[in-house]
FITOR-23815 format. One record per residue: residue number from 1; x, y, z of N, C-alpha, C in turn; residue in one letter. Coordinates in nm, 2 decimals, m for minus. Example, Ala and Ser with C-alpha at 12.3 -4.5 7.8 and 13.67 -1.06 7.14 Angstrom:
BEGIN
+-----+--------+--------+--------+--------+--------+--------+--------+--------+--------+---+
:   k :    n.u :    n.v :    n.w :   ca.u :   ca.v :   ca.w :    c.u :    c.v :    c.w : r :
+-----+--------+--------+--------+--------+--------+--------+--------+--------+--------+---+
:   1 :   1.32 :  m0.57 :   0.78 :   1.23 :  m0.45 :   0.78 :   1.32 :  m0.33 :   0.78 : A :
:   2 :   1.28 :  m0.22 :   0.71 :   1.37 :  m0.11 :   0.71 :   1.29 :   0.00 :   0.79 : S :
+-----+--------+--------+--------+--------+--------+--------+--------+--------+--------+---+
//
This chain:
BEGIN
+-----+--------+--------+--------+--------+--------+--------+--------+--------+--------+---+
:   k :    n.u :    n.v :    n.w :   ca.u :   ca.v :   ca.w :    c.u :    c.v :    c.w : r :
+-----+--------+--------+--------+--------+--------+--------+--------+--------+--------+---+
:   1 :   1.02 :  m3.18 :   1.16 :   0.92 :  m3.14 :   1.06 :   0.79 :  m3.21 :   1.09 : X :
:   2 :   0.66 :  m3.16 :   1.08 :   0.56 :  m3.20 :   1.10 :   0.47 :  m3.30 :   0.97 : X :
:   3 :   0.47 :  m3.40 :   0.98 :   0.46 :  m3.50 :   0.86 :   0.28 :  m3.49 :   0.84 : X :
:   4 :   0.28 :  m3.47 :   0.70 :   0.17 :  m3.46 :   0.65 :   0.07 :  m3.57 :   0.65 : X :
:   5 :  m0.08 :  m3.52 :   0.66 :  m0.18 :  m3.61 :   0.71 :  m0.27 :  m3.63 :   0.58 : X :
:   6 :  m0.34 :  m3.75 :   0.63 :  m0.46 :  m3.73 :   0.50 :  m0.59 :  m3.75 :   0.57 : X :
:   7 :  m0.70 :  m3.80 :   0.53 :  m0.83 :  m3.82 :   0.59 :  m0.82 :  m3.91 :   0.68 : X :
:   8 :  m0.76 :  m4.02 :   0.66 :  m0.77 :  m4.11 :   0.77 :  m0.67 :  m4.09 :   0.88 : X :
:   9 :  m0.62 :  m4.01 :   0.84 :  m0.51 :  m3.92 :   1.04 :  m0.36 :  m4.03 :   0.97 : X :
:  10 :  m0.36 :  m4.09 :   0.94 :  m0.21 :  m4.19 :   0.92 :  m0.11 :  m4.03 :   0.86 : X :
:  11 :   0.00 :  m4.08 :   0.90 :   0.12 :  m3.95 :   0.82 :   0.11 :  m4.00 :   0.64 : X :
:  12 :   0.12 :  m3.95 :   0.56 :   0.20 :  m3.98 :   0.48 :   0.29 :  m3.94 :   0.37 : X :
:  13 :   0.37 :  m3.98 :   0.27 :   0.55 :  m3.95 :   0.24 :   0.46 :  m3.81 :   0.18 : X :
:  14 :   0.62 :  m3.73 :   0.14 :   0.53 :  m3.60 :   0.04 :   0.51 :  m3.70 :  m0.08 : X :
:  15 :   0.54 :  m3.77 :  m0.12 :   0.59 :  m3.75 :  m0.29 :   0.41 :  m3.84 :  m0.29 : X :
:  16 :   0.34 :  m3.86 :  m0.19 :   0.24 :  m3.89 :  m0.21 :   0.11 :  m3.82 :  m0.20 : X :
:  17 :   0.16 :  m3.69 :  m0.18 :   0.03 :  m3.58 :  m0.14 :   0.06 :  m3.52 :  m0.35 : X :
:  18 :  m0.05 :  m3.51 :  m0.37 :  m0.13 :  m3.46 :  m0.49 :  m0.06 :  m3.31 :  m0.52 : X :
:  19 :   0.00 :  m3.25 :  m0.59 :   0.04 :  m3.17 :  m0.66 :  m0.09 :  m3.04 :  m0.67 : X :
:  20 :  m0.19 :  m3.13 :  m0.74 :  m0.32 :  m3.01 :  m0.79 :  m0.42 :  m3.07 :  m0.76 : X :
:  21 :  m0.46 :  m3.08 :  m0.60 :  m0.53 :  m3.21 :  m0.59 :  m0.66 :  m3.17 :  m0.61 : X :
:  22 :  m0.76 :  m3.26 :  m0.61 :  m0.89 :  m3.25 :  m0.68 :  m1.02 :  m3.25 :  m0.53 : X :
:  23 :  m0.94 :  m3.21 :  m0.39 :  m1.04 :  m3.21 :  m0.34 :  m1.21 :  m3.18 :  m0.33 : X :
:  24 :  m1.24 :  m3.03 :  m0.42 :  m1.36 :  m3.01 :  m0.44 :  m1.43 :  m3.05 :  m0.60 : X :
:  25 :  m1.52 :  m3.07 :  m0.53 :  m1.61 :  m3.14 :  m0.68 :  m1.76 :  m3.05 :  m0.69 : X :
:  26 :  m1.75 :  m3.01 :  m0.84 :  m1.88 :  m2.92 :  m0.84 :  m2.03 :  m2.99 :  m0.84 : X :
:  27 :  m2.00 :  m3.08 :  m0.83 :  m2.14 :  m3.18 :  m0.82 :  m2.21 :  m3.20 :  m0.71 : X :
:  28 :  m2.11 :  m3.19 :  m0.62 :  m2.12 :  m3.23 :  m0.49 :  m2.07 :  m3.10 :  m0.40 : X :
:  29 :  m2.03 :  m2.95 :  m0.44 :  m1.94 :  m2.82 :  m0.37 :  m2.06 :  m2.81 :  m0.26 : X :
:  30 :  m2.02 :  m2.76 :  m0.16 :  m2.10 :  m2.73 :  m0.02 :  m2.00 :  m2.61 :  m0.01 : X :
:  31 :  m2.05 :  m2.50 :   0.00 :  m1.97 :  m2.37 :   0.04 :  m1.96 :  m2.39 :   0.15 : X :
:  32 :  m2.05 :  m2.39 :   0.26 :  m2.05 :  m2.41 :   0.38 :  m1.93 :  m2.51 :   0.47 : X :
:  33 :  m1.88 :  m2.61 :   0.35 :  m1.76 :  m2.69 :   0.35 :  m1.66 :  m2.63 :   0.33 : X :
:  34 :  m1.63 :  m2.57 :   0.25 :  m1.54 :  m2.54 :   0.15 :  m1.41 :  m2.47 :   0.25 : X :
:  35 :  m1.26 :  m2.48 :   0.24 :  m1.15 :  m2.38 :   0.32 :  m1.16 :  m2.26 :   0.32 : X :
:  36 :  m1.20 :  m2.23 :   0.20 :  m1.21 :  m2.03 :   0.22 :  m1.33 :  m2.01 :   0.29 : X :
:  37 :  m1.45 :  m2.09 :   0.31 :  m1.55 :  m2.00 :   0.36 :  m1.52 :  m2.03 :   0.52 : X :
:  38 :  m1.46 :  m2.14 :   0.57 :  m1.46 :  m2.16 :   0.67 :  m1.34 :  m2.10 :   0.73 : X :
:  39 :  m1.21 :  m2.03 :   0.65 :  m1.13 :  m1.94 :   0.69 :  m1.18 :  m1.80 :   0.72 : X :
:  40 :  m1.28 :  m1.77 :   0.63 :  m1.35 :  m1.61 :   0.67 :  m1.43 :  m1.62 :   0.77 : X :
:  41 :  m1.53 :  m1.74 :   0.80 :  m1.58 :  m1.73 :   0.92 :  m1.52 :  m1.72 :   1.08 : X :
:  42 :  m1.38 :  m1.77 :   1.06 :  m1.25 :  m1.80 :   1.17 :  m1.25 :  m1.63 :   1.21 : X :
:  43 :  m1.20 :  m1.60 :   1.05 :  m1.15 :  m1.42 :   1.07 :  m1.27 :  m1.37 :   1.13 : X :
:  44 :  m1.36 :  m1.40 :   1.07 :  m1.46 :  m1.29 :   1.14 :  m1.50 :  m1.32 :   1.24 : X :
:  45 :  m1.52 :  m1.44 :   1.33 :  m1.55 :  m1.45 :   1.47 :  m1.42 :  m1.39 :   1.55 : X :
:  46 :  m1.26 :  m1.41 :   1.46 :  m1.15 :  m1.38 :   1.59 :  m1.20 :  m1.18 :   1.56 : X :
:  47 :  m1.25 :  m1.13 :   1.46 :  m1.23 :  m1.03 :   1.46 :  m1.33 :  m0.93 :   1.56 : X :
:  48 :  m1.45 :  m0.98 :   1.56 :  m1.58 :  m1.00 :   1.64 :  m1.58 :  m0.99 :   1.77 : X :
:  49 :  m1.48 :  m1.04 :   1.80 :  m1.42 :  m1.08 :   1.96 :  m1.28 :  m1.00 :   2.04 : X :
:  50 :  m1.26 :  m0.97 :   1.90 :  m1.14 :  m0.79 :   1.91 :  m1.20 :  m0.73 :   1.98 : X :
:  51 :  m1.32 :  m0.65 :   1.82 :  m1.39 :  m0.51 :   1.84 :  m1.45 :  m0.57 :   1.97 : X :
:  52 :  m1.52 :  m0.66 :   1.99 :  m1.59 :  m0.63 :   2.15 :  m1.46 :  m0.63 :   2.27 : X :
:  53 :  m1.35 :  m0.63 :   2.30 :  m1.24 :  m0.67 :   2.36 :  m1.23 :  m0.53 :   2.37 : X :
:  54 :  m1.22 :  m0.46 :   2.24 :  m1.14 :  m0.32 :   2.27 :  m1.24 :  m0.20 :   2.27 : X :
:  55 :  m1.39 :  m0.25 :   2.28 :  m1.46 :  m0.16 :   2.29 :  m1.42 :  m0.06 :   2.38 : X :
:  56 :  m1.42 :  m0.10 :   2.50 :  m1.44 :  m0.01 :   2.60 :  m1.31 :   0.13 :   2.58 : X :
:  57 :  m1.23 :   0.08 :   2.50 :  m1.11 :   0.18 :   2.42 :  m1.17 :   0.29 :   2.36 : X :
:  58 :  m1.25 :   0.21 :   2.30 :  m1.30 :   0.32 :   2.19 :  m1.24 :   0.28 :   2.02 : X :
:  59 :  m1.20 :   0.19 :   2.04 :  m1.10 :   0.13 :   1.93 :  m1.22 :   0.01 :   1.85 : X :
:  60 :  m1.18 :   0.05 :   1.71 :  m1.27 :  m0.04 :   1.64 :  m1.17 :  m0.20 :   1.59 : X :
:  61 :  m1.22 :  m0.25 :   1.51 :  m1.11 :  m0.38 :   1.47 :  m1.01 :  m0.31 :   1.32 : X :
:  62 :  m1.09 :  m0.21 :   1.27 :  m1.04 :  m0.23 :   1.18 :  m0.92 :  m0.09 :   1.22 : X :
:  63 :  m0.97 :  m0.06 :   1.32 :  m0.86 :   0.04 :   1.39 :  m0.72 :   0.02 :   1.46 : X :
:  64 :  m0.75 :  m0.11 :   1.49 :  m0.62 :  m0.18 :   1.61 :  m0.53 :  m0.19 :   1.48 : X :
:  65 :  m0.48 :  m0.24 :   1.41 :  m0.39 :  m0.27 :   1.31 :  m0.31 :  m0.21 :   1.24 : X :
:  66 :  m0.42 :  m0.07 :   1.24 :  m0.25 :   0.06 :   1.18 :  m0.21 :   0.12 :   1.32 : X :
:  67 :  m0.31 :   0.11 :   1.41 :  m0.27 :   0.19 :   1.56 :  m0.13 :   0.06 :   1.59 : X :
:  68 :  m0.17 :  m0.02 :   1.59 :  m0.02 :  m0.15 :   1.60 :   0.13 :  m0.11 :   1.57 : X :
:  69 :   0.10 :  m0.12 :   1.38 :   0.17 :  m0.10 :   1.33 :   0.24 :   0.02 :   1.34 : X :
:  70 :   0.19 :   0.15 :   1.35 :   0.26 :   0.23 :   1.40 :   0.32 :   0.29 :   1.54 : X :
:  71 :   0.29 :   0.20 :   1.68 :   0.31 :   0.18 :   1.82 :   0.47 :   0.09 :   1.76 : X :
:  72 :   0.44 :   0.01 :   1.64 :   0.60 :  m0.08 :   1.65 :   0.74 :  m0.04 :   1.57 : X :
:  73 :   0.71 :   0.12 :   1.51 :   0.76 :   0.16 :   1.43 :   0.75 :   0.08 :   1.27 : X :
:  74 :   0.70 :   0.01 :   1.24 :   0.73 :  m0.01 :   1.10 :   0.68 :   0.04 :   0.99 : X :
:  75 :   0.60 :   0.19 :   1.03 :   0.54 :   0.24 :   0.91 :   0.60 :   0.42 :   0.91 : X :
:  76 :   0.60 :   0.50 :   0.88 :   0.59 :   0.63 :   0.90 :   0.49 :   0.70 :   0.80 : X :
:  77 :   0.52 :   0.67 :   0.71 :   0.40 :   0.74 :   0.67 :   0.31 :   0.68 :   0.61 : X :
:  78 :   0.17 :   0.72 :   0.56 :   0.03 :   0.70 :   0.52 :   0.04 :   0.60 :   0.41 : X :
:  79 :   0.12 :   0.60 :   0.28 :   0.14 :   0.50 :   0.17 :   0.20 :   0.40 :   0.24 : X :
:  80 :   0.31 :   0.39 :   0.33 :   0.38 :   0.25 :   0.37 :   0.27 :   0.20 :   0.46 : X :
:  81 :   0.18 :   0.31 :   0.54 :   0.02 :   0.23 :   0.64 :  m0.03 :   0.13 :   0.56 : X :
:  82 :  m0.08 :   0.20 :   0.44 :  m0.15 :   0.18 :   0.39 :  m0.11 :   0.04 :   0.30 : X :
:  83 :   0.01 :   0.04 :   0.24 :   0.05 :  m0.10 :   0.23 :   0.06 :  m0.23 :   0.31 : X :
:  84 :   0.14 :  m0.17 :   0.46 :   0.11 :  m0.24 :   0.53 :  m0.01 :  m0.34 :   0.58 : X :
:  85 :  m0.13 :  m0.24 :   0.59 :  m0.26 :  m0.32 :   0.64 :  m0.31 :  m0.31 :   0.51 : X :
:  86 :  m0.25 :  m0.37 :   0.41 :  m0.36 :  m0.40 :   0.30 :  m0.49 :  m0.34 :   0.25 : X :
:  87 :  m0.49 :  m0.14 :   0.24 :  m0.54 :  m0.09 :   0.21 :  m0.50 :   0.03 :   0.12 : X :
:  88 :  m0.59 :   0.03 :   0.04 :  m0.60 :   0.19 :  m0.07 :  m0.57 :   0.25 :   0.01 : X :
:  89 :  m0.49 :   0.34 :  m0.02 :  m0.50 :   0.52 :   0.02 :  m0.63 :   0.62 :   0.05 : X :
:  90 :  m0.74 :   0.55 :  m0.05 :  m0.83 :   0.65 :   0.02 :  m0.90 :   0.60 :   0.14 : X :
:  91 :  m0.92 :   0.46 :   0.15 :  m0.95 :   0.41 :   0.25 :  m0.84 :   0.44 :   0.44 : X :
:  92 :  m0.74 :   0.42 :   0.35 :  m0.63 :   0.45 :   0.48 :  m0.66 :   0.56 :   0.55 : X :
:  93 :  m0.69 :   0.70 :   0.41 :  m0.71 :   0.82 :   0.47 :  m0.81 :   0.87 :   0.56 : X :
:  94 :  m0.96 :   0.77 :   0.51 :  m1.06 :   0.82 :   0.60 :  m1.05 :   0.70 :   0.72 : X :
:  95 :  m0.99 :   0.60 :   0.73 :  m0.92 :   0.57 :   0.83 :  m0.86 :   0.64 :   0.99 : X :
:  96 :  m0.77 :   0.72 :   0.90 :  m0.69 :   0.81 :   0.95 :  m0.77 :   0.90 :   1.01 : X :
:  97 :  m0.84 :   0.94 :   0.98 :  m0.90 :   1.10 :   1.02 :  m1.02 :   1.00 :   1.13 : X :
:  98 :  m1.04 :   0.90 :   1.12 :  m1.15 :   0.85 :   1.24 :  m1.01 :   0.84 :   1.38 : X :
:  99 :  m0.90 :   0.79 :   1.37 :  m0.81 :   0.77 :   1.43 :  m0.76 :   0.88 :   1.50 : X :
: 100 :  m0.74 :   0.99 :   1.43 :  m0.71 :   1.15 :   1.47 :  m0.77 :   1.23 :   1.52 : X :
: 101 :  m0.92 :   1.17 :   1.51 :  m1.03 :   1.25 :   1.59 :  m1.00 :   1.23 :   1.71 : X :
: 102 :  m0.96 :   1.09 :   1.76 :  m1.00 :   1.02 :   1.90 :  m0.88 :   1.05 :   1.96 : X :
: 103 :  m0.78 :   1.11 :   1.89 :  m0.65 :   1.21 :   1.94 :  m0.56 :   1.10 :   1.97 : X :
: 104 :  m0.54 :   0.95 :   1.88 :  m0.42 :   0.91 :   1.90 :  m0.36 :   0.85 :   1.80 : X :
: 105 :  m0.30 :   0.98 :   1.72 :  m0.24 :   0.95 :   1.62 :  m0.25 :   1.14 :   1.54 : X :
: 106 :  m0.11 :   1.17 :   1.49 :  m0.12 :   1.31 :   1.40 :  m0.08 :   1.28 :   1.32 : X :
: 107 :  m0.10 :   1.37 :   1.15 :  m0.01 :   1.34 :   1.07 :   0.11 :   1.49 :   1.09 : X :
: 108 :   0.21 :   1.46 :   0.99 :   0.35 :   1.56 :   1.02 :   0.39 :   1.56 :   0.92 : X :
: 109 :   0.40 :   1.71 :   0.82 :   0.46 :   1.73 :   0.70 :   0.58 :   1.70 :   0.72 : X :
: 110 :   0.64 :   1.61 :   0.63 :   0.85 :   1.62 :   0.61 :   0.89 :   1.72 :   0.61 : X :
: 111 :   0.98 :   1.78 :   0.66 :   1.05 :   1.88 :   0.69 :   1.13 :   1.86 :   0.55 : X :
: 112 :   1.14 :   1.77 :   0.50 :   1.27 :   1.72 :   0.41 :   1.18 :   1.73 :   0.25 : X :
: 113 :   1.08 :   1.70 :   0.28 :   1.01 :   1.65 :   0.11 :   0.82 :   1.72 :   0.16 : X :
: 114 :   0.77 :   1.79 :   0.14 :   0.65 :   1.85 :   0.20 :   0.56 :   1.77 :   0.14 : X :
: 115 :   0.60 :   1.70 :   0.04 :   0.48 :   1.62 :  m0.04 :   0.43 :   1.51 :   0.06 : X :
: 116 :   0.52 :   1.42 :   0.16 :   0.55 :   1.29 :   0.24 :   0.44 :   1.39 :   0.37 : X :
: 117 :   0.33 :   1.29 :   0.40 :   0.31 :   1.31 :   0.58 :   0.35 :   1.23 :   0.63 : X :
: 118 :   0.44 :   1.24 :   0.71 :   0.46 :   1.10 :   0.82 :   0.36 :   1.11 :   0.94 : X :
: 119 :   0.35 :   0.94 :   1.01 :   0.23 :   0.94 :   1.09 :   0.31 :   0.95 :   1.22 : X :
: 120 :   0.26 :   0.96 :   1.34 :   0.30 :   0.97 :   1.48 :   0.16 :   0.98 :   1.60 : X :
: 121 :   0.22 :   0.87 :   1.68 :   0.14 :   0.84 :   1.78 :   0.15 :   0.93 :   1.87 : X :
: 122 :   0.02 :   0.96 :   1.92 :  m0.03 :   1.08 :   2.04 :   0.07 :   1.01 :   2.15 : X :
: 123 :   0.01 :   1.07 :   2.26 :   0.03 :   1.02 :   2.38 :  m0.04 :   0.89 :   2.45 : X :
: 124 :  m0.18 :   0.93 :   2.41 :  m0.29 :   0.89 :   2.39 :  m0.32 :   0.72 :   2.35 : X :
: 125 :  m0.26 :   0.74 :   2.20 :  m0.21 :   0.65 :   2.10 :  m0.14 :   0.58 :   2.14 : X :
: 126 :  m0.03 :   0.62 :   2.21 :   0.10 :   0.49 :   2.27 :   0.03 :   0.38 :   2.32 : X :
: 127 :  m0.07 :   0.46 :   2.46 :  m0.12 :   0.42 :   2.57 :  m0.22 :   0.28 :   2.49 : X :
: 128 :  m0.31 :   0.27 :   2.44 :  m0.40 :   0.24 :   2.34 :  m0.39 :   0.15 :   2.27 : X :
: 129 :  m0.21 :   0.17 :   2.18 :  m0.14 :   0.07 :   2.12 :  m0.09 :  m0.02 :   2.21 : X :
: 130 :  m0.03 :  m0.01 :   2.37 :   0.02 :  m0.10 :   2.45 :  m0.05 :  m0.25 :   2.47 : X :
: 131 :  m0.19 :  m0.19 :   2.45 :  m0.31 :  m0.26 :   2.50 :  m0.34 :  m0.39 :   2.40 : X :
: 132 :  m0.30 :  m0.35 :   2.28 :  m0.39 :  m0.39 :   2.19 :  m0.32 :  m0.55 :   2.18 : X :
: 133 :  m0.18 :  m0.61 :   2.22 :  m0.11 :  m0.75 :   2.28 :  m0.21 :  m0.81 :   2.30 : X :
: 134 :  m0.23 :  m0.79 :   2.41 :  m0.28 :  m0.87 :   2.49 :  m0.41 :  m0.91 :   2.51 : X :
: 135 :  m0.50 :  m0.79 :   2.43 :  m0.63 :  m0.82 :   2.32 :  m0.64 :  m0.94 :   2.24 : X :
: 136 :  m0.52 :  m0.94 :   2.17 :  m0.52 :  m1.04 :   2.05 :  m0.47 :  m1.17 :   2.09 : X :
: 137 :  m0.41 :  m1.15 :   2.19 :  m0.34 :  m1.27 :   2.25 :  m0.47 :  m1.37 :   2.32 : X :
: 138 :  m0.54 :  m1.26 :   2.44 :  m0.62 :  m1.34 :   2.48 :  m0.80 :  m1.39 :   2.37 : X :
: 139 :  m0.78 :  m1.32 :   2.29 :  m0.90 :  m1.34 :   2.18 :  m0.84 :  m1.51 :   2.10 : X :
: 140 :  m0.71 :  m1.48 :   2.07 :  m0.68 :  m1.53 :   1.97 :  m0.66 :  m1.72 :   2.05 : X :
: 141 :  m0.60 :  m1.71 :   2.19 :  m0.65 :  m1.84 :   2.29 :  m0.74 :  m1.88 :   2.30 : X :
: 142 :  m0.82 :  m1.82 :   2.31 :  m1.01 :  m1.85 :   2.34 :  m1.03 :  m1.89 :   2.27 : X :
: 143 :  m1.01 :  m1.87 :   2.10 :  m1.03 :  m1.95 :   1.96 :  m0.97 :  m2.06 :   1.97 : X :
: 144 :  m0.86 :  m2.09 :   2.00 :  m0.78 :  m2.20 :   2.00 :  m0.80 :  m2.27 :   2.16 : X :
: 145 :  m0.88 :  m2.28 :   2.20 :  m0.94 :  m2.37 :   2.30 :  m0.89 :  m2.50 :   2.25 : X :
: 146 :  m0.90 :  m2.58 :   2.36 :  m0.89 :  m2.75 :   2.34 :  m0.78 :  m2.80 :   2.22 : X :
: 147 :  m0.68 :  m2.68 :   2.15 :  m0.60 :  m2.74 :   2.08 :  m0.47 :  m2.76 :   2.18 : X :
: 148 :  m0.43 :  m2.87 :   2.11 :  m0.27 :  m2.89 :   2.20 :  m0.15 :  m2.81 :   2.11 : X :
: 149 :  m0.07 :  m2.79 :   2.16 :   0.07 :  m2.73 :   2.13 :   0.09 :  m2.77 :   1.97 : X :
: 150 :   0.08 :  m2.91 :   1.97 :   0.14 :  m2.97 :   1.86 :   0.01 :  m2.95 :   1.75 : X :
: 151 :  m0.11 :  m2.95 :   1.78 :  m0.22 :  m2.90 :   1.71 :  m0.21 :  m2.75 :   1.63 : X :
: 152 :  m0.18 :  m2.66 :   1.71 :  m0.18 :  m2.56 :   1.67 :  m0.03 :  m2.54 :   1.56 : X :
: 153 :   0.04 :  m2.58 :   1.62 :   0.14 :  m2.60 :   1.50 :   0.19 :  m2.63 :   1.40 : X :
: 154 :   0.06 :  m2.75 :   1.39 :   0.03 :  m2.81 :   1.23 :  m0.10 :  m2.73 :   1.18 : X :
: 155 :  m0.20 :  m2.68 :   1.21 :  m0.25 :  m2.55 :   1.25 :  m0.18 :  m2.41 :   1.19 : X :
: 156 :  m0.14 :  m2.36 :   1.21 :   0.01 :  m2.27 :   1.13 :   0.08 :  m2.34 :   1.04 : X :
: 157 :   0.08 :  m2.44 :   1.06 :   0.20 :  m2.50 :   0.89 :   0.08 :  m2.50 :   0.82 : X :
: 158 :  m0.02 :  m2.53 :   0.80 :  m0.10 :  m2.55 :   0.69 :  m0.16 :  m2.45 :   0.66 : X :
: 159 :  m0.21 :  m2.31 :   0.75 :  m0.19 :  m2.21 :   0.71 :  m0.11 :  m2.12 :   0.64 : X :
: 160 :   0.03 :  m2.12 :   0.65 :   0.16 :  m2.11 :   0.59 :   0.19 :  m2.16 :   0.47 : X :
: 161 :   0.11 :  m2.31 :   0.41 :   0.12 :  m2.38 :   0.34 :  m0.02 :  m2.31 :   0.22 : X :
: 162 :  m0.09 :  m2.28 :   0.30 :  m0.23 :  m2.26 :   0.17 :  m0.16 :  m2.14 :   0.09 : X :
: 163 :  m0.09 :  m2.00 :   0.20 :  m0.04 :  m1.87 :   0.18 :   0.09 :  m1.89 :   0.11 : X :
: 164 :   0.17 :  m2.01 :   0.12 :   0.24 :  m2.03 :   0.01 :   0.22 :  m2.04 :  m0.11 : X :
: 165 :   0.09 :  m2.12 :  m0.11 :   0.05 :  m2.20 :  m0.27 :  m0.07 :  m2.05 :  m0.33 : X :
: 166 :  m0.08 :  m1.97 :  m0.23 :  m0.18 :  m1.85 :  m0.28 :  m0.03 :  m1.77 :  m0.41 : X :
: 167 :   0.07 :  m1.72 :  m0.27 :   0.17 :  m1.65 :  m0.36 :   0.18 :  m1.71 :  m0.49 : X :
: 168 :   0.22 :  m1.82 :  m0.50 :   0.29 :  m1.88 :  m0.57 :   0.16 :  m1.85 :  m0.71 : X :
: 169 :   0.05 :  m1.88 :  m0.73 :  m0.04 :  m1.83 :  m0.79 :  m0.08 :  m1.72 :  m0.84 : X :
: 170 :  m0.04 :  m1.61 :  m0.73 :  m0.01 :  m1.50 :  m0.77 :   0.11 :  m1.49 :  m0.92 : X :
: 171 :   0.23 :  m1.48 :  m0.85 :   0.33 :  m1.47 :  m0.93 :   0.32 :  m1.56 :  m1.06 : X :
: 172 :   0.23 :  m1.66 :  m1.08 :   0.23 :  m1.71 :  m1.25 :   0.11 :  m1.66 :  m1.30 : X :
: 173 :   0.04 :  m1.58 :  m1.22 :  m0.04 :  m1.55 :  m1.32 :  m0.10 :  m1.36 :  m1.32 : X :
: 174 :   0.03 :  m1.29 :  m1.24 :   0.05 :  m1.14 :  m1.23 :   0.07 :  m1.10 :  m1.35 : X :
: 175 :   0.06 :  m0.98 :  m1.40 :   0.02 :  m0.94 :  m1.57 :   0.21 :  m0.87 :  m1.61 : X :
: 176 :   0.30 :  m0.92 :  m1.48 :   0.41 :  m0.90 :  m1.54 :   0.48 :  m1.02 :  m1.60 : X :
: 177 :   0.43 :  m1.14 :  m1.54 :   0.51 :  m1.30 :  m1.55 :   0.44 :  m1.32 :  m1.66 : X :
: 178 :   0.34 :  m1.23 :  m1.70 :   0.30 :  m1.31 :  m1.85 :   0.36 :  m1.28 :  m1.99 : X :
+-----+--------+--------+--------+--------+--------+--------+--------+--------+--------+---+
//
C-alpha cells in the first residue's frame, strides 16, 4: 500500500490525515493553485497533444473516444455512447453525424426493436480506431516525463482518491438520498 504523505514528504498514519480537511482558505484562495484548476489544465494540455497527434487522421479529441469505445465493443448503440463518453444525446448525435461523414462509423436500425440504432464501425473506422492506443499512450508518457514508476502510482492513487471522495459526494447529496 502506498503510505500517505503530507507537506513535508514524511509518510504518515491514516488516522492522522484530516477527514474534511481545511486545505483552502478564502483569504488567501489562488485559483491558479487550487486542484481543480490545475487538473483541467493537465486535461487540456494531455488533450491538446491528442488532437495534434491524431490530426493527420482527420480525427478530432473529442472524436477519438466514442470511435474507442466502439472499436472495443462496449457500446452499441447511441444512448449507451452517449453514456459512456459522458454526453447528452443531442450532443452524441451531432457527434455522430461529424463521425459518419468521414465514413467511419454507420448507424443500423434493430431488426428486433426499430426504435434502437445501433452503432458500427466502417472499415475505415476499425483502421482509425487501431491507432488511437498508441496516440494516448505516447501523449499520455510525454506528460509523465521525469516521473518514476513509484511516482506515477501515487499519482493514480490520489487521483482514484479525489474520484472517490467526488462519488461519495455525489451520492449524499443526489436528490434521491435526500
Amino acid at each position: 500500500m502506498i503510505s500517505k504523505i503530507i507537506d513535508s514528504g514524511k509518510p504518515v498514519a491514516s488516522s492522522e490525515v484530516a477527514l474534511n480537511p481545511d486545505f483552502y482558505k478564502p483569504a488567501v484562495y489562488d485559483a491558479h493553485e487550487s486542484a481543480g484548476y490545475l487538473m483541467r489544465r493537465v486535461v487540456a494540455a494531455l488533450a491538446q497533444s491528442v488532437e495534434r497527434e491524431l490530426e493527420s487522421s482527420g480525427l478530432t479529441n473529442a472524436q477519438w473516444l466514442p470511435l474507442f469505445k466502439l472499436s472495443k465493443g462496449s457500446t452499441a448503440t447511441v444512448a449507451e455512447l452517449a453514456r459512456e463518453c459522458e454526453l447528452d444525446a443531442g450532443s452524441m448525435t451531432r457527434l455522430l453525424d461529424r463521425i459518419e461523414a468521414k465514413g467511419l462509423c454507420k448507424r443500423v436500425r434493430s431488426s428486433v426493436d426499430r426504435r434502437v440504432v445501433n452503432l458500427e464501425l466502417t472499415e475505415e473506422g476499425r483502421i482509425a480506431a487501431q491507432k488511437i492506443p498508441a496516440v494516448l499512450c505516447q501523449v499520455q508518457n510525454q506528460h509523465l516525463a521525469g516521473f518514476t514508476p513509484s511516482e506515477w502510482l501515487l499519482l493514480k492513487s490520489f487521483l482514484h482518491r479525489i474520484l472517490d471522495n467526488a462519488s461519495a459526494l455525489q451520492d449524499t447529496t443526489s436528490p434521491s438520498k435526500k
